[in-house]
C-alpha positions, 0 to 999 in steps of 0.5 A, a space after each residue: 123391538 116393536 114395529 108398527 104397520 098397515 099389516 099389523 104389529 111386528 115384534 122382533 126377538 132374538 131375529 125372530 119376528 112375530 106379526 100380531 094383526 087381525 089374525 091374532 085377534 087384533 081390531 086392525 091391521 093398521 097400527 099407528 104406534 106402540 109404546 111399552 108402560 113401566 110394567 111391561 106390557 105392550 100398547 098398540 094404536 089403532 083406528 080400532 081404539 087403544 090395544 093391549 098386550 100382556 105376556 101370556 101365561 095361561 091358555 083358555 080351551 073352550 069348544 071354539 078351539 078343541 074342547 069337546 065339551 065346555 063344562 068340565 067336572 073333573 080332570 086326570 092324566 095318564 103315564 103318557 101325560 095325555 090330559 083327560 077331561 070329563 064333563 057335565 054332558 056330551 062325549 070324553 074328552 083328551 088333550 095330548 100335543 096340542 090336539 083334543 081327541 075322543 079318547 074312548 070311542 066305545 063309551 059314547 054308546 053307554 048310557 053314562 057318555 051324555 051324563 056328569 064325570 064326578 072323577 075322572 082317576 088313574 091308579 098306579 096300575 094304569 086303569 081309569 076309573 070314572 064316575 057317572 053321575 046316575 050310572 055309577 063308576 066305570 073301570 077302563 083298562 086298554 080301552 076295555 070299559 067295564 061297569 062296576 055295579 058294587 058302588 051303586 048308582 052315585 060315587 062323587 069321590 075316589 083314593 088309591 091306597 097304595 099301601 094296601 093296594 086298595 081302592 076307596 070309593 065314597 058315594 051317597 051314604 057310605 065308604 066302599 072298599 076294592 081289595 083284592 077283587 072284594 068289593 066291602 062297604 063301610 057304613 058309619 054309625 047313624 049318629 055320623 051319617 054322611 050326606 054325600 061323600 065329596 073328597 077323601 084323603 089317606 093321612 101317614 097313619 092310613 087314616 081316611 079323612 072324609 069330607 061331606 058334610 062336616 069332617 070325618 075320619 074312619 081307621 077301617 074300624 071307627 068313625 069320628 066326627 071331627 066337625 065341631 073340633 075344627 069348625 066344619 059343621 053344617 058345610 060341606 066339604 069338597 076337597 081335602 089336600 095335604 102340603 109338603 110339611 103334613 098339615 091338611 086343608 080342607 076346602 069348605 062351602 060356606 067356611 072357607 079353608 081350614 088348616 089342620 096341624 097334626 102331630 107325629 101320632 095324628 092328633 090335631 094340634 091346631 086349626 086355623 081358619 083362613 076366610 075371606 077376612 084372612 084374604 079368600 076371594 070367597 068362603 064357598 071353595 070349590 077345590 085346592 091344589 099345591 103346586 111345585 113350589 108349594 103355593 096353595 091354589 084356591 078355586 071358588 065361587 069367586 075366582 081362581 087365586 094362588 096364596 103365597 105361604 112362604 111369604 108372612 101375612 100383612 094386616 092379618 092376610 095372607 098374600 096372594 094372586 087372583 086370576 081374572 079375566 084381566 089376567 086371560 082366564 075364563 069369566 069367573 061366574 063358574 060353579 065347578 072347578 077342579 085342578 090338577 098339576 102336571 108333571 112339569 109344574 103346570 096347573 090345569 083348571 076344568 071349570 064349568 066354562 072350559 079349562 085352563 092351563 096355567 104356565 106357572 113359572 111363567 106368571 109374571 111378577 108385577 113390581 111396581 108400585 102402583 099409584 093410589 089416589 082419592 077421586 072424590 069426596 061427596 056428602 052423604 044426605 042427612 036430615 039437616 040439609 038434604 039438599 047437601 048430598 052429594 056435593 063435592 067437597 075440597 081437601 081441607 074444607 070445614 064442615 059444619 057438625 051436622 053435615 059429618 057424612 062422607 063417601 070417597 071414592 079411591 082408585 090404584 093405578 096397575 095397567 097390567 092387571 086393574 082387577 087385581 087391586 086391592 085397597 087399605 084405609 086409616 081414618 085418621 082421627 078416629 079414636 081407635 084408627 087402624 088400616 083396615 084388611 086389604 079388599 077390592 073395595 074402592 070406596 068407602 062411607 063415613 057416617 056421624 062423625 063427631 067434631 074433629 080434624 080428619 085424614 082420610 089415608 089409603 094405600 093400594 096392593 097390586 096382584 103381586 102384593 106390591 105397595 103403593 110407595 105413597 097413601 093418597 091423604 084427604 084431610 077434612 074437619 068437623 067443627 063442633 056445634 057452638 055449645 062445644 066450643 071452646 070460647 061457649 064453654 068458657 063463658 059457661 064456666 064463667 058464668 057458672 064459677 061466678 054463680 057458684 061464687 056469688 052463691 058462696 059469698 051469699 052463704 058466707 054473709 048469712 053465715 057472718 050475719 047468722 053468728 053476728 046476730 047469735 054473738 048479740 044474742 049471747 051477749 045481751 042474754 049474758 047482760 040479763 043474766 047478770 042484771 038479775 044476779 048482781 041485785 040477787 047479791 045486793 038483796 042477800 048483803 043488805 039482809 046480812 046488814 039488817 042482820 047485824 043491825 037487829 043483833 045490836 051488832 053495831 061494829 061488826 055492822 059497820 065492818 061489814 058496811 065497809 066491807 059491803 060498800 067496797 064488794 058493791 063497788 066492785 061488782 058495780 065496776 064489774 057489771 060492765 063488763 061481760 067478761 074479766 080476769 080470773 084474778 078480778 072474779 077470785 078477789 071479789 069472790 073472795 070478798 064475798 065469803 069474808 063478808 059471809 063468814 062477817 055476818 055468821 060469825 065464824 060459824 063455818 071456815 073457809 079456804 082459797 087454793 089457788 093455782 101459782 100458774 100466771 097463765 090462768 089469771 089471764 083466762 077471762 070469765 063471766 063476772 058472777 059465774 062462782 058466786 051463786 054455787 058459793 052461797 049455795 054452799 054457805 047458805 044451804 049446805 053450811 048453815 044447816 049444819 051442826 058442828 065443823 063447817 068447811 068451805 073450799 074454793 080450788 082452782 087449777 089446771 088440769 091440761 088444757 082445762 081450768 078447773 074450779 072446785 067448791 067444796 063444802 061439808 054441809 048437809 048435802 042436796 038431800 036435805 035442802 029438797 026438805 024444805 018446800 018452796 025453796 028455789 034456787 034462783 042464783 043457782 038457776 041463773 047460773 047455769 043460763 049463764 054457762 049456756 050463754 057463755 059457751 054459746 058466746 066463746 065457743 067453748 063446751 064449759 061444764 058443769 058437774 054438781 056431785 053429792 059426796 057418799 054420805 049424804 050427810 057429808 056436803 056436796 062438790 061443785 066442778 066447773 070445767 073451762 077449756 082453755 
């Protein structure tokens, strides 16, 4: 129970009442109310201001309430449990029952009491070994001092090996030995030469870890340089412990910690790195310690923290406390700190500020949940609109896509230890959003966002890791520019699907046009040709009639007359049209060779085969397109010719192609080139009329004029029309 009064604040426990007032380093005696928050801390008011009480965990010594000294390097404890505390200057100091004393009077007068106490060490057998800086080591036994002058002028570190009843010294370039009353000293090759030895451990197999700068380890025979194998060099390193499980850790300035796994033989198995980005206040550390219940502590430049690595890490952190001065420690701009854990589980910290004694079993465990918020949400300046920076801006505002800056600010609410909080955030909306490491950071910049809704989430974690229950959520939007919005981009598309299709419309008309003009072109070339081949025809007959008529032939002249008017008949029916049947081209075909065989009387034979397949009579075709190679045969293969003369005229079908075969056993080509100035004009003809035709139809018609192997034996025409 709380009272509140003129004389001070009284508590009230267990019939016990305790007075706190201006005695106990209140402002004001006059109290007027008290109140407890939601995470035991007590509140006091007062004409003064608002005061705060915690419960008390750690003690601050300073000279204002004993400390002989106020920078302390180093720190050690007898049987007794008296505490020993040297420092930078000024005399020896002890700690025993609430009492600080000047342990040994006599090492004031020496020339190394005014001088920096590197270590400050018991061995099992009592005696107290001290380091000065610029005077060497000290050996003190029953208040006997004696100088060890073996170890030089410097030694920043010290062992006991118990083992081998054994002392190791480390000083400015070499390990040194005592051991039996022989002081040997153990230089490592130049390649490894060390630059101060700051920290020495003994591993399970009497292995000498060495911290200086980068790691060694010497077996009292070889060195090794193990700096590059656990990513320790160029640092120094000031302080090498081992835990319960027999993985050592390695203080580093500049790396921060390294965990070392070794096997049953002491082989390195593993290195891992814990840094400020696994959750160090900083990576300049200064010393290490476990305590009974196997947590590691971490004095730095930053602070003074205890890691929790029973429990697993978060975001890839591990989880810990940090002691400020919030939580009653000395200001934290220290440059030296050096721990040591009594018997009864108590931490002490020798800092260069004072010393501190941590009652570990009674830090207090904070969990609550402490409540997060987003203070404010500003515009950062840019080049579009400079007058905008700094402007609020309100949960769920749209932005327009130039200004797309934004800082926030965020605060976590932890009354018992505001200092201790640490903040995580998402930007939700970002393509690759993920909560960031915990930090003490409690604002953040956004910059060149692009066009999107956003949501700003952020959770805080008081000293003891504890959650917040909710995030604190901003959600703000960027619109695009009007080039990437959707309805510009539409008509866009619009606008370019209906180029693409005028275009392609365009194309397609030229196109139509393009073959339309060619299809006319064909058509009237195909009309010429057959103009030209119909009197060609013409002209040959009637020579055939004055033939018959110079002969005295005057029936067979009539014959042939009335087989002429009917050919000429027809092939005037034919010529208008541009194409007809097979069955029509073969009938007037045939009724020109009958009407040659006529007016040569027989001299040559000729036969038709044609194919029984109906399908082909419908194949349409150039009216006069055999014609010219049929008179070719007859009146330049054939005539020539003595003896048997043969004219075969075949059509079938070979696949999808009709083919047509004249076929004569005349004098061959060879023979016809004898006769100078002789030019085939129906023949020429006509193969401008295959190239028409094909041009016409869209077929590839071809011609193949074949001279037989004697050349004496005729020639074969093949005509070849795909279906």
């Amino acid at each position: 129970m709380w009272l509140a009064t003129n004389q001070g604040a009284i508590c009230i426990d267990k019939g016990k009442a305790t007075i706190l007032s201006t005695k106990n380093d209140l402002p004001s005696d006059k109290c007027l109310g008290i109140s407890k928050d939601t995470e035991g801390d007590i509140w006091i008011t007062s004409p003064e201001g608002l005061i705060q009480c915690k419960e008390r965990f750690v003690d601050v010594f300073t000279k204002a309430n004993g400390l002989l000294n106020d920078e302390i390097y180093s720190l050690g404890k007898d049987k007794k449990g008296v505490i020993y505390f040297g420092g930078s200057n000024g005399p020896f100091s002890a700690y025993r029952s609430g009492t600080f004393f000047q342990p040994f009077p006599a090492f004031t007068g020496t020339k190394s009491s005014g001088l920096p106490i590197h270590f400050t060490k018991f061995d099992r057998k009592g005696n107290l070994w001290i380091s000065c800086d610029a005077e060497g080591v000290y050996k003190i036994r029953n208040s006997q001092i004696g100088k060890v002058t073996a170890t030089g002028k410097f030694c920043s570190a010290f062992l006991e090996d118990t083992l081998h009843d054994a002392i190791w010294l480390g000083n400015r370039e070499e390990l040194i030995r005592f051991q039996q009353g022989q002081w040997t000293s153990f230089k490592p090759p130049l390649a490894m030469a060390v630059d101060d030895i700051l920290a020495l451990y003994q591993d399970k197999q009497s292995r000498l870890w060495i911290g200086t700068y980068g790691l060694r380890t010497f077996d009292g025979k070889t060195w090794t340089d193990l700096s590059k194998k656990t990513n320790t060099e160029n640092v120094f390193i000031q302080s090498i412990k081992t835990d319960a499980a027999g993985a050592i850790w390695v203080g580093t300035i500049g790396k921060g910690v390294r965990k070392i796994q070794l096997d049953n033989q002491g082989a390195i198995v593993s290195v891992e790195s814990i840094t400020i980005r696994e959750g160090l206040q900083n990576d300049s550390v200064l010393d290490l310690e476990f305590d009974n219940e196997g947590q590691l502590w971490v004095g730095s430049f930053g602070g003074i923290m205890r890691i929790d690595l029973k429990r697993p890490k978060e975001k890839g952190q591990y989880i810990s406390r940090v002691f400020n001065r919030n939580s009653g420690v000395l200001d934290n701009t220290w440059q030296v700190v050096s721990f040591l854990k009594d018997d009864d589980g108590t931490m002490w910290a020798g800092t260069s500020k004072g010393a501190m004694r941590f009652d570990v079993s009674a830090i207090p465990k904070n969990a609550m949940s402490p409540p997060v918020h987003i203070v404010s949400a500003q515009l950062l300046e840019n080049a579009h609109d400079p007058s905008t920076s700094g402007r609020t801006i309100a949960s769920n505002e749209v932005l327009p896509y130039y200004r797309n800056s934004v800082n926030f600010q965020f605060t976590g609410i932890s009354l018992s230890d505001p200092t201790g909080i640490r903040y995580t955030y998402k930007l939700a909306g970002l393509p690759d959003a993920t909560w960031s490491a915990f930090s003490n950071q409690n604002s953040i910049n956004v910059n060149n966002l692009s066009p999107n809704t956003y949501t700003l989430q952020v959770k805080a974690i008081n000293a003891e890791d504890v959650e917040s229950k909710r995030e604190a959520t901003f959600t703000f939007t960027i619109e695009p520019p009007f080039w990437q919005t959707w309805w510009f981009q539409l008509i866009v598309a619009l606008v370019v699907a209906s180029a693409i299709w005028a275009i392609v419309q365009f194309r397609i008309r030229f196109l139509n046009e393009k073959h339309k003009t060619a299809l006319q072109l064909s058509e009237w070339k195909l009309k010429a040709l057959q103009s030209q081949m119909n009197p060609h025809f013409i002209f040959n007959s009637l020579n055939s009639i004055q033939n018959f008529i110079i002969t005295n032939q005057p029936i067979e002249g009539v014959k042939y007359l009335s087989k002429f008017s009917k050919l000429v008949r027809k092939i005037l029916e034919n010529s208008n049209y541009q194409q007809m049947k097979l069955e029509r081209v073969m009938e007037t075909l045939q009724m020109y060779v009958e009407l040659e065989a006529m007016r040569f009387n027989q001299e040559f034979t000729y036969q038709f085969v044609i194919s029984d397949d109906d399908s082909l009579y419908d194949t349409l075709l150039p009216p006069m397109l055999f014609q010219p190679f049929v008179e070719n045969a007859i009146w330049h293969g054939l005539m020539p010719k003595k003896g048997d003369k043969l004219l075969l005229i075949k059509v079938e079908r070979q696949g999808d192609t009709l083919l047509c075969i004249i076929d004569d056993n005349g004098v061959g080509r060879g023979n016809r080139a004898k006769k100078e100035g002789h030019t085939s004009r129906g023949e020429s003809i006509t193969k401008d009329t295959f190239d028409a035709f094909n041009q016409q139809m869209g077929k590839e018609a071809t011609l193949a004029i074949i001279d037989k192997i004697d050349p004496l034996t005729g020639t074969r025409v093949e005509i070849r029309i795909p279906l």
